[in-house]
C-alpha positions in Angstrom: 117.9 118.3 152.4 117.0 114.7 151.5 119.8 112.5 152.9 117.7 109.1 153.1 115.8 107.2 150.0 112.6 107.8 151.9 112.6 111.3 151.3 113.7 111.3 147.4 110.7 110.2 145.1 111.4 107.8 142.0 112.1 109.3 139.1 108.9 109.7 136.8 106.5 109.6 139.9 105.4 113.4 139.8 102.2 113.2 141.3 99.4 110.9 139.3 100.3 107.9 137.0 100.5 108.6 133.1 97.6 107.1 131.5 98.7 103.6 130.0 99.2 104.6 126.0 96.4 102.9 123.8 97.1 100.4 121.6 98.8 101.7 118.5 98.6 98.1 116.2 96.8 94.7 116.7 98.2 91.6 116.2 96.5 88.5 115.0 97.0 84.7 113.2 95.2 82.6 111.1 95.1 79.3 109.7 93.4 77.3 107.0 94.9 74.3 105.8 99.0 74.7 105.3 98.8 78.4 105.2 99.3 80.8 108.6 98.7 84.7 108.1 100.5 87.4 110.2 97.9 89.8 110.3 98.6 93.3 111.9 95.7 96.3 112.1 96.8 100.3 112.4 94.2 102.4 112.6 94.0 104.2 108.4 92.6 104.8 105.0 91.8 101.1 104.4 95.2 100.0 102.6 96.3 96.4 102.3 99.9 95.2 102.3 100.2 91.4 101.7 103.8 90.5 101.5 104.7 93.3 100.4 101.9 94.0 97.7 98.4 95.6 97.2 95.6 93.6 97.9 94.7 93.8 94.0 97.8 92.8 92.6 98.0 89.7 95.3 94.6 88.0 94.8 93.6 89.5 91.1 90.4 87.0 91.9 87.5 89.5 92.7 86.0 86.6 95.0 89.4 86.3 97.0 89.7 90.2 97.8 85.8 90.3 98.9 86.1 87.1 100.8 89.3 88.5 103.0 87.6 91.9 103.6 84.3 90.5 104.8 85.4 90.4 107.8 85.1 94.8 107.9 81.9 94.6 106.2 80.2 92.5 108.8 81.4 95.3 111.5 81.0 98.2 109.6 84.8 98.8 109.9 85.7 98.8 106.5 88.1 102.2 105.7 88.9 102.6 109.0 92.0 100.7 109.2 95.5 99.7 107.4 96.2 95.9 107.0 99.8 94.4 107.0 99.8 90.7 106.4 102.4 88.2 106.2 101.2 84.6 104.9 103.0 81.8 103.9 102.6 78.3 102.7 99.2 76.8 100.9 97.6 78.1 98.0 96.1 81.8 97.3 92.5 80.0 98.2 94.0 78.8 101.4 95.9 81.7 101.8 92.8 84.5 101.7 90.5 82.2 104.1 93.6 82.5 106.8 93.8 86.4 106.1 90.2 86.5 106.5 90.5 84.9 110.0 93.2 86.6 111.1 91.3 90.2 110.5 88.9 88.6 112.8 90.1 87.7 115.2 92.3 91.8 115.2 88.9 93.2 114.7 88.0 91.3 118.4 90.9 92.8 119.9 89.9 96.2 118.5 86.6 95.8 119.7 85.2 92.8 122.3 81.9 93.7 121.3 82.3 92.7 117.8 82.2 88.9 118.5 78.0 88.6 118.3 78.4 89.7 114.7 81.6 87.9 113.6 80.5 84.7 114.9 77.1 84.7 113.7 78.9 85.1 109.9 80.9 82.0 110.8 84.3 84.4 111.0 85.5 83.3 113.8 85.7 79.2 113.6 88.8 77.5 112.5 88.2 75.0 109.5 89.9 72.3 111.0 89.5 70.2 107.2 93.4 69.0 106.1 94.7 67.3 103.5 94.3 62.9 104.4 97.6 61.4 104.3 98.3 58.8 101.6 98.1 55.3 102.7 100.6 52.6 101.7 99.1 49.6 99.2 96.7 52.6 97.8 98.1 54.7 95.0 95.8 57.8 97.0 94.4 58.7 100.7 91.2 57.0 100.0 91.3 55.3 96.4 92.1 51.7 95.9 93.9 50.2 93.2 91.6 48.4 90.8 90.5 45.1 91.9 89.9 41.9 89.8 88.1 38.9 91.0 89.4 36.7 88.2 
């Protein structure tokens, strides 16, 4: 008869712990210029999703699609997972270099051990280049209006 909380084990504590569930989706961001990409990693067939759409249909530039995937290729990962991605703002040039450092930096929480590779392929630095601000008294950021001596 147990009559005191001593005596009655928690509920869920029958004998050994459950083993912590592995990681079912990893989560990373990315930035190049005004654009910031949502990436998320399942483990699948290699299917894209970028808002919404195939990889093909989003960036029809063969350049674009090779440059975001590089990141697999460099770690031998390529077909092995699905790829969800939300970006926003900048252009599709901007856009593709933030995917491709958001996959990075997933593929590192996939695998520590992939860091050696990706930042020997330069995968892993933020390009911290933005646009200059325009300056007052110049009709651009660094152009001058035309200047006559006489």
């Amino acid at each position: 008869m147990a009559t005191h909380e001593s005596d009655v084990s928690p509920p869920g504590a029958a004998g050994a712990e459950a083993p912590a569930p592995t990681r079912v989706q990893f989560h990373a961001v990315g930035r190049r210029k005004r654009a910031v990409a949502r990436v998320f990693l399942r483990p699948g067939r290699g299917r894209w999703f970028i808002n919404g759409r195939a990889l093909e249909e989003y960036f029809p530039r063969l350049l674009l699609q090779k440059a975001v995937q590089q990141p697999f290729e460099v770690t031998g990962t390529a077909g092995r997972f699905d790829i969800k991605v939300n970006v926003t703002g900048g252009g599709l040039t901007g856009q593709a270099d933030a995917i491709k450092l958001g996959v990075a930096r997933a593929l590192l929480l996939v695998d520590p051990d992939f860091r050696p590779r990706l930042r020997a392929a330069g995968l892993l630095t933020r390009d911290p280049r933005e646009v200059e601000r325009k300056k007052y008294g110049q009709p651009k950021a660094r152009k001058r209006f035309q200047f006559s001596k006489r």
